[in-house]
PATORGU-863838 format. One record per atom (N, C-alpha, C): atom name; residue number from 1; y, x, z. Coordinates in steps of 0.2 Angstrom, whole numbers, plus 2048, in hexadecimal, padded with zeros to 3 digits. Last residue first. Layout:
N
site atom=CA | nr=NUM | y=Y | x=X | z=Z
...
***
This chain:
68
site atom=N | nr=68 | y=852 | x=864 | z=851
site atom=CA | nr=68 | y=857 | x=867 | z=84F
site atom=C | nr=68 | y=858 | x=86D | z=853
site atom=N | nr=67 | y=847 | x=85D | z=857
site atom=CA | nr=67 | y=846 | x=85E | z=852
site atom=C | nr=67 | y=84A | x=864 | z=84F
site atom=N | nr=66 | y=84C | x=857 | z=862
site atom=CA | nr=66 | y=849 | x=85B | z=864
site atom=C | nr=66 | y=847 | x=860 | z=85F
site atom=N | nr=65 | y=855 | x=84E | z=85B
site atom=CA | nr=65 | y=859 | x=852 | z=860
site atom=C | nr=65 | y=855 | x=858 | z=861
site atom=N | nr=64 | y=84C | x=845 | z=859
site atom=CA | nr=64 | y=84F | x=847 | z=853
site atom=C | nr=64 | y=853 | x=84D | z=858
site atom=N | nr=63 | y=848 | x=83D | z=865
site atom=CA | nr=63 | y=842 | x=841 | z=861
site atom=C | nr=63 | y=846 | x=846 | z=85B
site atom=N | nr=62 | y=855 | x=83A | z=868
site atom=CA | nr=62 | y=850 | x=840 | z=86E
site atom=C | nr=62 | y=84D | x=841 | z=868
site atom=N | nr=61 | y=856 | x=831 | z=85F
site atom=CA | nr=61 | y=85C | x=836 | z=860
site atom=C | nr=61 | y=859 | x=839 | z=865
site atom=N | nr=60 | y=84C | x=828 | z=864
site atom=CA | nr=60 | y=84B | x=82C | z=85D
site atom=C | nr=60 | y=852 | x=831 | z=85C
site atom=N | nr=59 | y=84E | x=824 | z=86F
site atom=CA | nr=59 | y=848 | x=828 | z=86E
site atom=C | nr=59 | y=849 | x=82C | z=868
site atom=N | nr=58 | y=85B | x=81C | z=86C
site atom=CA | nr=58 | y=85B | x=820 | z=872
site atom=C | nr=58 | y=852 | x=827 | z=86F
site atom=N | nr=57 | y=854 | x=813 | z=866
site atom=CA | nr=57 | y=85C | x=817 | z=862
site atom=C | nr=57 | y=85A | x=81D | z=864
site atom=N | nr=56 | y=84C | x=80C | z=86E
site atom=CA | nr=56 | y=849 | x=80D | z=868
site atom=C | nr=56 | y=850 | x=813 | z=864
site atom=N | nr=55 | y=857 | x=807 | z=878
site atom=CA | nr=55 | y=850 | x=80C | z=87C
site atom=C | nr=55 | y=84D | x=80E | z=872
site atom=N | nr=54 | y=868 | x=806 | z=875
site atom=CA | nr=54 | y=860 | x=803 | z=874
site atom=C | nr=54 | y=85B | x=808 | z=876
site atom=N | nr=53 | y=873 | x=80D | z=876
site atom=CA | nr=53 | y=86E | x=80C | z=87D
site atom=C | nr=53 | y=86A | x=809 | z=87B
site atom=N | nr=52 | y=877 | x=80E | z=869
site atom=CA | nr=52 | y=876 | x=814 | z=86B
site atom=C | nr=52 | y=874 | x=812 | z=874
site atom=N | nr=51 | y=87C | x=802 | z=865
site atom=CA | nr=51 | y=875 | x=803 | z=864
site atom=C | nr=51 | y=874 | x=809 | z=868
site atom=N | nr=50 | y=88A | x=802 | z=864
site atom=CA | nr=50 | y=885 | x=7FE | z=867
site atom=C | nr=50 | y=87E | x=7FE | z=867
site atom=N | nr=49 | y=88C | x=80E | z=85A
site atom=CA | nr=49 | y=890 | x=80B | z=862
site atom=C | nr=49 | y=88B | x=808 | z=866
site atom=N | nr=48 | y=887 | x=807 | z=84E
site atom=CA | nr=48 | y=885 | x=80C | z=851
site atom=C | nr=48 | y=885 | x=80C | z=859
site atom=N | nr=47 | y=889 | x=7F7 | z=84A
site atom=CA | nr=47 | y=88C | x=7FE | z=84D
site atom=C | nr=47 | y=887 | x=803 | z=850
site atom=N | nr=46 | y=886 | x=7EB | z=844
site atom=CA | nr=46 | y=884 | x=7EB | z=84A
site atom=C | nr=46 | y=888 | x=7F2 | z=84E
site atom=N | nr=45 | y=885 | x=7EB | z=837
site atom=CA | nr=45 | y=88B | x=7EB | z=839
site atom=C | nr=45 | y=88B | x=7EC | z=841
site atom=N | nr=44 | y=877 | x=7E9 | z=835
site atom=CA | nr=44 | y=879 | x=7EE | z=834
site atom=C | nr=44 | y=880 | x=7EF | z=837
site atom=N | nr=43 | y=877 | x=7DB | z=831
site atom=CA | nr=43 | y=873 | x=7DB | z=836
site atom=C | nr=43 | y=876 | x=7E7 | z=835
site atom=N | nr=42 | y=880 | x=7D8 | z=825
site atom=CA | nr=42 | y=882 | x=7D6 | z=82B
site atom=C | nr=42 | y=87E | x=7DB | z=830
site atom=N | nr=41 | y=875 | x=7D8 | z=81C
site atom=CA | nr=41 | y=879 | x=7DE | z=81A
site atom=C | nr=41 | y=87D | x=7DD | z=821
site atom=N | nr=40 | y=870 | x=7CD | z=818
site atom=CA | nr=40 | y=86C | x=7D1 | z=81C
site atom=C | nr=40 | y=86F | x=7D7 | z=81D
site atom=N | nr=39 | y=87D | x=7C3 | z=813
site atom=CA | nr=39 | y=879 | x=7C4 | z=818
site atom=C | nr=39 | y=874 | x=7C7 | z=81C
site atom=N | nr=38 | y=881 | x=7C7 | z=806
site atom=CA | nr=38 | y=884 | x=7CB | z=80D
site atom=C | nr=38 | y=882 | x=7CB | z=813
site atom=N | nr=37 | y=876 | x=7CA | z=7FC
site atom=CA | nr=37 | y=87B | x=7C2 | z=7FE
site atom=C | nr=37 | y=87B | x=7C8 | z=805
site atom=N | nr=36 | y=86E | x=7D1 | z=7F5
site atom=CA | nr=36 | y=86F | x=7CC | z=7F0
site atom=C | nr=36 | y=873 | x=7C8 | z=7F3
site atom=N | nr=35 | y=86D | x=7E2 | z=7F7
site atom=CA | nr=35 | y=86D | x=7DB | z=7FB
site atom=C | nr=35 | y=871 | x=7D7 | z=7F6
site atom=N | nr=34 | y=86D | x=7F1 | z=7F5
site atom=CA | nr=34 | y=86B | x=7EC | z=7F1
site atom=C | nr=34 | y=868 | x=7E6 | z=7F4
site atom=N | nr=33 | y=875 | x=7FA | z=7FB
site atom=CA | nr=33 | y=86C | x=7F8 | z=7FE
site atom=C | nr=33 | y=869 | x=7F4 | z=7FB
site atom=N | nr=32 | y=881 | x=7FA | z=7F6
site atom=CA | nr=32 | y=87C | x=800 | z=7F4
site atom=C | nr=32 | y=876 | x=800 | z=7F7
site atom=N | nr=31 | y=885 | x=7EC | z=7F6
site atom=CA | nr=31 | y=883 | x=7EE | z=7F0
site atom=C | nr=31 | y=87E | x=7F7 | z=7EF
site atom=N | nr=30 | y=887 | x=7EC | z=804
site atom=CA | nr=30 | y=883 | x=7E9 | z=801
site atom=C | nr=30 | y=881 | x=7EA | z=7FC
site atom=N | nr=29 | y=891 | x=7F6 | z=805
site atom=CA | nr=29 | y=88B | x=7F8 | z=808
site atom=C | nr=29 | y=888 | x=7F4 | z=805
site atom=N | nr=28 | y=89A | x=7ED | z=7FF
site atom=CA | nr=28 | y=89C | x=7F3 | z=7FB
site atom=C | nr=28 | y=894 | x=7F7 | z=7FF
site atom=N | nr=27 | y=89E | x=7E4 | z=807
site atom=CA | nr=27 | y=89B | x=7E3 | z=801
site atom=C | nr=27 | y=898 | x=7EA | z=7FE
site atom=N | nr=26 | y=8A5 | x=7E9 | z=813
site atom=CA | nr=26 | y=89B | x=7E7 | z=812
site atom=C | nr=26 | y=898 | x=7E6 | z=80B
site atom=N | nr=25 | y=8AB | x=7F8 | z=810
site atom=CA | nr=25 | y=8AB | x=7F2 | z=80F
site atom=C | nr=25 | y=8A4 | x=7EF | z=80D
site atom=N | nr=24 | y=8AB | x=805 | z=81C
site atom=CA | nr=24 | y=8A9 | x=804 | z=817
site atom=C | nr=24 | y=8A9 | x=7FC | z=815
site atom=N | nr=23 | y=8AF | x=809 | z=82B
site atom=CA | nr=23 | y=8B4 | x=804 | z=827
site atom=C | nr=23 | y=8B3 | x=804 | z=821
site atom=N | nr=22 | y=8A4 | x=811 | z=831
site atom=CA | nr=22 | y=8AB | x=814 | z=82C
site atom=C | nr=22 | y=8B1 | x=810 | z=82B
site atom=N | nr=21 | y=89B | x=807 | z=833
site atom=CA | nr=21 | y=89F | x=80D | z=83A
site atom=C | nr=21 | y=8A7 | x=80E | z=835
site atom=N | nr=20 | y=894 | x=808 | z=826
site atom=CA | nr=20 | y=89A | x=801 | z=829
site atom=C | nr=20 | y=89E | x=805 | z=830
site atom=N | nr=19 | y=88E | x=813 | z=825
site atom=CA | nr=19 | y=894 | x=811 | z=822
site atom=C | nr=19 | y=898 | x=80C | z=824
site atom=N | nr=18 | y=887 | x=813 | z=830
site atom=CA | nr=18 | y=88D | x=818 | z=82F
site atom=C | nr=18 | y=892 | x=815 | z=82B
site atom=N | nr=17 | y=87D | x=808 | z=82E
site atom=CA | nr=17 | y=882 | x=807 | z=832
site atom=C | nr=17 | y=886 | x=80D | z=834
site atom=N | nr=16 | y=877 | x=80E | z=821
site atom=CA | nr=16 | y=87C | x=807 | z=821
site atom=C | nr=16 | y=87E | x=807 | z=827
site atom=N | nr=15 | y=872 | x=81A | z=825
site atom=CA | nr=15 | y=876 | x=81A | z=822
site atom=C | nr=15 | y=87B | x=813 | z=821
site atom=N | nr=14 | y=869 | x=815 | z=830
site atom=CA | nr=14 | y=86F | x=81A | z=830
site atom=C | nr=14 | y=873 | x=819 | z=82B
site atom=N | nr=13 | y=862 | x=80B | z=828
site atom=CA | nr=13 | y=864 | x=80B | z=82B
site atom=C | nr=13 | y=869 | x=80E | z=82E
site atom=N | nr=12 | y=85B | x=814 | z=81D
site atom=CA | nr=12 | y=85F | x=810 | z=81D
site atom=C | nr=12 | y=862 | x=80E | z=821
site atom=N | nr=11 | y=855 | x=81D | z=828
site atom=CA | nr=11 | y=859 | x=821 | z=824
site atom=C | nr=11 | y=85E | x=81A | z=81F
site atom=N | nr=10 | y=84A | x=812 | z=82C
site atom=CA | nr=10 | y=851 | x=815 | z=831
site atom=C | nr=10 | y=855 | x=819 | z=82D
site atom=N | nr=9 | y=844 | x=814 | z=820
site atom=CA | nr=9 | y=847 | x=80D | z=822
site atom=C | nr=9 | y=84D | x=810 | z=829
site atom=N | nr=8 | y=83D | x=81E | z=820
site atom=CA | nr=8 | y=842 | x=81C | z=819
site atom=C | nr=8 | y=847 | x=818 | z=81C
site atom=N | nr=7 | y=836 | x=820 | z=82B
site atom=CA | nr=7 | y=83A | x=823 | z=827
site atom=C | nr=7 | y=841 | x=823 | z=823
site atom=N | nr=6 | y=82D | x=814 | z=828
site atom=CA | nr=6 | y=831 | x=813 | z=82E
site atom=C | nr=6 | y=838 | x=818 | z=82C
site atom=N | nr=5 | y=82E | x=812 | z=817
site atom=CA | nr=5 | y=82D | x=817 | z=81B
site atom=C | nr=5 | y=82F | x=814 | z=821
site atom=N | nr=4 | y=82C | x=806 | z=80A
site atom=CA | nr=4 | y=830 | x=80B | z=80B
site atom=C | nr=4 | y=82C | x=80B | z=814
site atom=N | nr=3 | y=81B | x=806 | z=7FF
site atom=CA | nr=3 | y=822 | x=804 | z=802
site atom=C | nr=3 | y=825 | x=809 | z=806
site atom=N | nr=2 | y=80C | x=805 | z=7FC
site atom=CA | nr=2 | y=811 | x=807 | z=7FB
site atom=C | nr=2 | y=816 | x=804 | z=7FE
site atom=N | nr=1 | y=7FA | x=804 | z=800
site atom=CA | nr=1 | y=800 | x=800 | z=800
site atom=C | nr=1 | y=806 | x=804 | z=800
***
């Protein structure tokens, strides 16, 4: 079975919610993930900021940290 990566999928991730961090315009993100309607594109806007005490954000900034 093919598809994309836990990998791939956090590296999405990052990068959609950096660029909104930026004041990247949603549409403008929407168009680079190839979302058909601004909808799915919202759940991303979440910030960075705010995630960074989620227990799952939290593990994987230790496990990338340890890496570097």
């Amino acid at each position: 079975m093919s598809g994309p990566t836990d990998t791939t999928l956090f590296d999405r991730w990052r990068m959609a919610t950096a660029l909104l961090d930026a004041d990247v315009p949603l549409t403008d993100v929407q168009e680079l993930l190839g979302h058909a309607v601004p909808m799915p594109t919202h759940r991303y806007r979440r910030g960075s900021k705010m995630l960074d005490a989620h227990a799952a954000y939290r593990m994987m900034a230790t496990l990338l940290a340890e890496l570097a």
